[in-house]
C-alpha positions as a Markdown table, in Angstrom:
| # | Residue | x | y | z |
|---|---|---|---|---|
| 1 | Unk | 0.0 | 0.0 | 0.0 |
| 2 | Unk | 1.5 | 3.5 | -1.2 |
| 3 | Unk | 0.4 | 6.6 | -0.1 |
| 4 | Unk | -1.2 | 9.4 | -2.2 |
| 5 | Unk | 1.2 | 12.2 | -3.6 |
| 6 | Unk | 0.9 | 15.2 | -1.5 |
| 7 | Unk | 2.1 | 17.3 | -3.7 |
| 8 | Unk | -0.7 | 18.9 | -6.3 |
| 9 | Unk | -1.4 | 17.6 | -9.5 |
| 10 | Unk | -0.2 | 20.7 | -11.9 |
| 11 | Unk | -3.2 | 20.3 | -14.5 |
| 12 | Unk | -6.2 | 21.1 | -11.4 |
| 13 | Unk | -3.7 | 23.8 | -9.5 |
| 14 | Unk | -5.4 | 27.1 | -10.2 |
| 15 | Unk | -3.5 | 30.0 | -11.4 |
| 16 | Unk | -0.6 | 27.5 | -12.4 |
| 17 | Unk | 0.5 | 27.6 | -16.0 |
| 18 | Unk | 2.4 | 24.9 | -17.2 |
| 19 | Unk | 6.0 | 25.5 | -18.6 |
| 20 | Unk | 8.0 | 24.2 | -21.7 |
| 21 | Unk | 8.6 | 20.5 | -21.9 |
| 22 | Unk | 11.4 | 19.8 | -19.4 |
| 23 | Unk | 11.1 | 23.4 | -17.4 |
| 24 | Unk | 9.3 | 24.2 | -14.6 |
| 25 | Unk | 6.0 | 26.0 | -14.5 |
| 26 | Unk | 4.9 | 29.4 | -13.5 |
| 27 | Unk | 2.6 | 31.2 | -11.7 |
| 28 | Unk | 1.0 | 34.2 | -12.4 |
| 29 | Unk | 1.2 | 37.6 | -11.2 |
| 30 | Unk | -1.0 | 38.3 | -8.4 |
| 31 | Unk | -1.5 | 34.3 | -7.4 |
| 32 | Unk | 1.0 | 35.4 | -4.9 |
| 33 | Unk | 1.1 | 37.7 | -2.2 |
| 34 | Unk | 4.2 | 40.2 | -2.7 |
| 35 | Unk | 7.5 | 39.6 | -0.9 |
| 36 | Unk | 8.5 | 41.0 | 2.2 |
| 37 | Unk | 9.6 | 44.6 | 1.8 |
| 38 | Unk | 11.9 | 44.4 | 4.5 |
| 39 | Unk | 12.5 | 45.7 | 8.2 |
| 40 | Unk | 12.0 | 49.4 | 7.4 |
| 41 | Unk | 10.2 | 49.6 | 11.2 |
| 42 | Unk | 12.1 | 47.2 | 14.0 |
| 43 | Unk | 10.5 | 49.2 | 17.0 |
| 44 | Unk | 11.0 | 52.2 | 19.2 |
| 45 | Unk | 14.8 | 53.5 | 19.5 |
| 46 | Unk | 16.4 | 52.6 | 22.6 |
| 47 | Unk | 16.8 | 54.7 | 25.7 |
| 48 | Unk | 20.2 | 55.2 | 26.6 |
| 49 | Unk | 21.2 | 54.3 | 29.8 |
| 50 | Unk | 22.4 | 57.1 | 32.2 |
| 51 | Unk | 26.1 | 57.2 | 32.3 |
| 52 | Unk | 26.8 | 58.5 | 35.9 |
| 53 | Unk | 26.1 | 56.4 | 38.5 |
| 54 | Unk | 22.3 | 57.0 | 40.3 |
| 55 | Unk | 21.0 | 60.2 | 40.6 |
| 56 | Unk | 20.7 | 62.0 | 44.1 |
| 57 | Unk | 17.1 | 61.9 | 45.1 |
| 58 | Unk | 16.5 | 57.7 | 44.2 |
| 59 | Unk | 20.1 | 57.1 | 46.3 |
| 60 | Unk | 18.7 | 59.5 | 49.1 |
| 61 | Unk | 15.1 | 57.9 | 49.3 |
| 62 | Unk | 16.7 | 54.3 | 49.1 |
| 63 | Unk | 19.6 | 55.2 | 52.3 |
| 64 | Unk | 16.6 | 56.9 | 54.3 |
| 65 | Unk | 14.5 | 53.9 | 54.3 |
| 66 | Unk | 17.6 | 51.5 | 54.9 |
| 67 | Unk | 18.3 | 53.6 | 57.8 |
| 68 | Unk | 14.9 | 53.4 | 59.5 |
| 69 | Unk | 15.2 | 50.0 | 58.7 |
| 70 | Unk | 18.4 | 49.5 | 60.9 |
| 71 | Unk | 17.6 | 52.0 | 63.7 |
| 72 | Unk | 13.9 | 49.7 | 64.2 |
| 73 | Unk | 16.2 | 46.8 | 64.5 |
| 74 | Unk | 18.6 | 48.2 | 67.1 |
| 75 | Unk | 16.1 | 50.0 | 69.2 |
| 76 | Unk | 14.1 | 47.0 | 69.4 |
| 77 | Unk | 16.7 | 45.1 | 70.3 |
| 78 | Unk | 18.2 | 47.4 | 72.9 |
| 79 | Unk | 14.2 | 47.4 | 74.3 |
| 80 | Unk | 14.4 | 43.4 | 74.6 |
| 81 | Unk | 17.2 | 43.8 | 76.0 |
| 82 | Unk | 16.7 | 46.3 | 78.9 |
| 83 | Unk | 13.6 | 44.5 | 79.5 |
């Protein structure tokens, strides 16, 4: 047992039109869609990055709230401790 030919039979392809004897058909213009025209859009430019370090009010907030972090820690230890 074979199995069928996948590939279309050329005389019942529509839009196909058959080539010389021993070259290869052709399809008409328009039985296509066009080809790619390319990447003319790839996205939004990128950002740079900033080149110095953090700037002052991020590094400020981010110290402040470390700090309170670390005093709450040593106070409430120093209160378990007396206690």
């Amino acid at each position: 047992m074979t199995a069928p030919n996948p590939d279309p039979d050329p005389d019942h392809t529509p839009g196909y039109r058959p080539g010389a004897p021993g070259r290869v058909g052709e399809t008409p213009p328009g039985e296509t869609p066009p080809a790619e025209s390319g990447t003319t859009f790839t996205g939004p430019d990128e950002e740079p990055t900033p080149s110095r370090g953090w700037a002052a009010v991020p590094l400020t907030a981010v110290s402040v709230v470390t700090a309170l972090f670390v005093a709450f820690f040593i106070v409430y230890a120093v209160w378990i401790w007396i206690d």
